[in-house]
N, C-alpha and C positions, 0 to 999 in steps of 0.2 A: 196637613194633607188630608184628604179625601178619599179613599179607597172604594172603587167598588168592588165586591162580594163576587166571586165565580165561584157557583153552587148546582148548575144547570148547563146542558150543553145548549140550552137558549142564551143564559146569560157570555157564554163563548161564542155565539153566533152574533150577538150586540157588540162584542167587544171588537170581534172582526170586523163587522159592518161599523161602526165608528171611525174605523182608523179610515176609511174613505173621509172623512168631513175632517178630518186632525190626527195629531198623533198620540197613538195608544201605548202603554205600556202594561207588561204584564207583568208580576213579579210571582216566582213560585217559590214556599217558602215551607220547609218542613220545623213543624214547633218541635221534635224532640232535637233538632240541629245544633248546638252553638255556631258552625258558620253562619248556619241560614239566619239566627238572631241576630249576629253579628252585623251579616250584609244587613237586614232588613231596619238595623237599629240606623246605621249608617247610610242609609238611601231617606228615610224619613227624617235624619237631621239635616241632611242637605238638598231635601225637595225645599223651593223658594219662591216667589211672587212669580218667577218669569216663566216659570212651570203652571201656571194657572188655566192656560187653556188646552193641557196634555191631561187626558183621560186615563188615570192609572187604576189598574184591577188589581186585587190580592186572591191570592188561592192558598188556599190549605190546604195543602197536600197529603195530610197523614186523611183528613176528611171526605178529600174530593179526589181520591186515588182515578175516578174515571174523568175525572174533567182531566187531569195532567195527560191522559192517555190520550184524548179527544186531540190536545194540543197538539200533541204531536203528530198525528191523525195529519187532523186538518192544515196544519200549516210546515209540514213535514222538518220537524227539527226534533234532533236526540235528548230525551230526558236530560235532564239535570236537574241537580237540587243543594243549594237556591241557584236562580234563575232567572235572567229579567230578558226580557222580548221587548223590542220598540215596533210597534206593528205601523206601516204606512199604504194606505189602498190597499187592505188584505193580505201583505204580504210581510213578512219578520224583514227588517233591512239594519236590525242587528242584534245580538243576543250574547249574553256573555252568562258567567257562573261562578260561582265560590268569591274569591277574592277580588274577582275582575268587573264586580256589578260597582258602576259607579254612577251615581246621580247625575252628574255632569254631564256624562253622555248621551243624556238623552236632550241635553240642549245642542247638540251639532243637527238632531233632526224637526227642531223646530221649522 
């Protein structure tokens, strides 16, 4: 898997504008978490080939405390941590958290 880097609220404003041409996922992830290792260990072994034209971002949250704020900003959804967004035209059309982040589902929005 592929990760791009949210480090900049430009790089959250590409990530937005992307999900227009395909579908984005965001995944927020805190490194002193065990869930969030857990989820994030778990979403990386079961990213797979059919996942190949879905654009997935990582954030690091303990790092990018104002990107996670931005997100929520901008695409109006309640922090959580971990966290994954499936962004379609701009807009979240699913997000889940803790135990509930599962790779699979981002193949219903292919």
């Amino acid at each position: 898997m592929n990760w791009k880097h949210l480090t900049s609220a430009g790089d959250l404003d590409n990530a937005i504008s992307a999900s227009d041409l395909g579908t984005v996922v965001l995944f927020k992830h805190s490194t002193r978490c065990s869930v969030s290792r857990m989820a994030l260990k778990m979403f990386e072994q079961g990213w797979d080939e059919s996942l190949k034209d879905v654009t997935a971002y990582y954030l690091d949250l303990l790092e990018n405390r104002p990107i996670s704020a931005a997100i929520g900003e901008k695409l109006n959804i309640e922090h959580q941590s971990p966290q994954m967004l499936i962004l379609k035209n701009g807009q979240v059309v699913h997000h889940s958290n803790h135990h509930d982040i599962d790779v699979n589902t981002v193949k219903n929005y292919l």
